[in-house]
C-alpha positions as CSV (number, residue, x, y, z in Angstrom):
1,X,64.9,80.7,15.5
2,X,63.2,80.8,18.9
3,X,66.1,78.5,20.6
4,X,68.7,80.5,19.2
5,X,69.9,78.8,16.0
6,X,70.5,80.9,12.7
7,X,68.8,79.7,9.5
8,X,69.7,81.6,6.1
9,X,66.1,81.4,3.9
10,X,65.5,83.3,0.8
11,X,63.3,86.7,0.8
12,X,60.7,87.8,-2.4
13,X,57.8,88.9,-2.4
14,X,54.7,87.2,-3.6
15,X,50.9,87.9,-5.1
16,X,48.7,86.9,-2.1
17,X,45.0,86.3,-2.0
18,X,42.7,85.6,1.1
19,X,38.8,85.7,1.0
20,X,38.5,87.4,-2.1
21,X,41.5,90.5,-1.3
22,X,44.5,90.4,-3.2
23,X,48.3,92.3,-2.0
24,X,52.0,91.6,-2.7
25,X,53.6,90.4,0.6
26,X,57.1,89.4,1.9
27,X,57.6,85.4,1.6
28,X,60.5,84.0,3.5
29,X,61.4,80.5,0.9
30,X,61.3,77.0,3.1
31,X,63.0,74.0,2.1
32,X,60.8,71.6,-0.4
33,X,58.9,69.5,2.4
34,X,58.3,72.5,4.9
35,X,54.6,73.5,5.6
36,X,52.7,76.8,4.2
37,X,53.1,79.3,7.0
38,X,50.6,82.6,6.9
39,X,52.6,84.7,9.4
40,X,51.8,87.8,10.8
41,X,52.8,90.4,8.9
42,X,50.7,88.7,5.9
43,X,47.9,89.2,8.3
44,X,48.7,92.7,9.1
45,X,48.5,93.7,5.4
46,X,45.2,91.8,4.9
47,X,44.1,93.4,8.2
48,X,43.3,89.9,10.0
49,X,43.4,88.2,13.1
50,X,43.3,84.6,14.4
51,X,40.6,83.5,16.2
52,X,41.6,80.4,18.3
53,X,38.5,79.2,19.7
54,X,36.5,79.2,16.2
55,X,40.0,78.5,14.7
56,X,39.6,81.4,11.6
57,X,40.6,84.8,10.7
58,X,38.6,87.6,11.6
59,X,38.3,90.9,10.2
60,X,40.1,94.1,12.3
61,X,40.1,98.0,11.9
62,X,43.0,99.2,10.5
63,X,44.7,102.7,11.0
64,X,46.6,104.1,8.5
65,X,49.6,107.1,9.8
């Protein structure tokens, strides 16, 4: 965690959809209660960004090596 603090979750791997696009991403497992989190390497694989002022995702170019 960002202050330092370990936290054991559970890792898998689960069928994602956003605006229509579909891909399997890595899903770290909260505790019943916590909150939905899309995190960043979900948007990486879908190729988005955040856009803070509008407060949506946005479309980038991708590169594939």
């Amino acid at each position: 965690m960002a202050n330092g603090r370990i936290d054991r979750r559970d890792l898998g791997f689960v069928a994602a959809e956003i605006n229509g696009e579909q891909a399997t991403v890595p899903c770290l497992f909260g505790q019943l209660g916590d909150p939905p989190l899309t995190g960043a390497v979900t948007l990486e694989i879908f190729l988005l960004a955040v856009d803070p002022v509008e407060r949506r995702l946005v479309s980038v170019e991708g590169l594939l090596l």
